[in-house]
C-alpha positions in Angstrom: 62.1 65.4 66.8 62.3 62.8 68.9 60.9 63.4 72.6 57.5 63.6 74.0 56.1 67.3 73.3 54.3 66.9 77.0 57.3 65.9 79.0 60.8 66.0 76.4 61.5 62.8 77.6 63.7 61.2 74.7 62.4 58.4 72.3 64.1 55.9 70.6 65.0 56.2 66.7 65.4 54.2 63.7 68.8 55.6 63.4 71.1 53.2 64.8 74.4 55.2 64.9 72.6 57.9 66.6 71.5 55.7 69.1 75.3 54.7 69.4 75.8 57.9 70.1 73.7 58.3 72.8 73.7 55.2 74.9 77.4 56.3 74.9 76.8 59.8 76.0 74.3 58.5 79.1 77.7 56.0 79.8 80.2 58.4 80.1 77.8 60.9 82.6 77.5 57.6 84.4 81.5 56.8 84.1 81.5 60.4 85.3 79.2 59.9 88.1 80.9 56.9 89.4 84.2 58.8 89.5 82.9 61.5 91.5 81.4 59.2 94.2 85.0 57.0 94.4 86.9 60.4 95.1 84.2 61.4 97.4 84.6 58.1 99.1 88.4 58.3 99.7 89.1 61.8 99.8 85.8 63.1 101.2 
C-alpha cells in the first residue's frame, strides 16, 4: 500500500500512470468544488 499505517495519508508511487490518475481525481473534486461555490454565489 501506499499511505501512512498511523494517519492513511497517501504517498507518492513509482507508478506514474497511477499518479495520473490521481492528481486527476483530486482535480475534478476541486473542479467540483469550484462549481458548487459559483452556483452558491449567484443563486445562493
Amino acid at each position: 500500500t501506499n499511505s501512512c499505517p498511523l494517519c492513511r495519508h497517501e504517498l507518492p508511487t513509482d507508478d506514474e500512470d497511477y499518479e495520473l490518475f490521481r492528481k486527476e481525481k483530486i482535480r475534478a473534486v476541486a473542479r467540483e468544488k469550484d462549481l458548487e461555490a459559483l452556483h452558491d454565489s449567484m443563486y445562493g
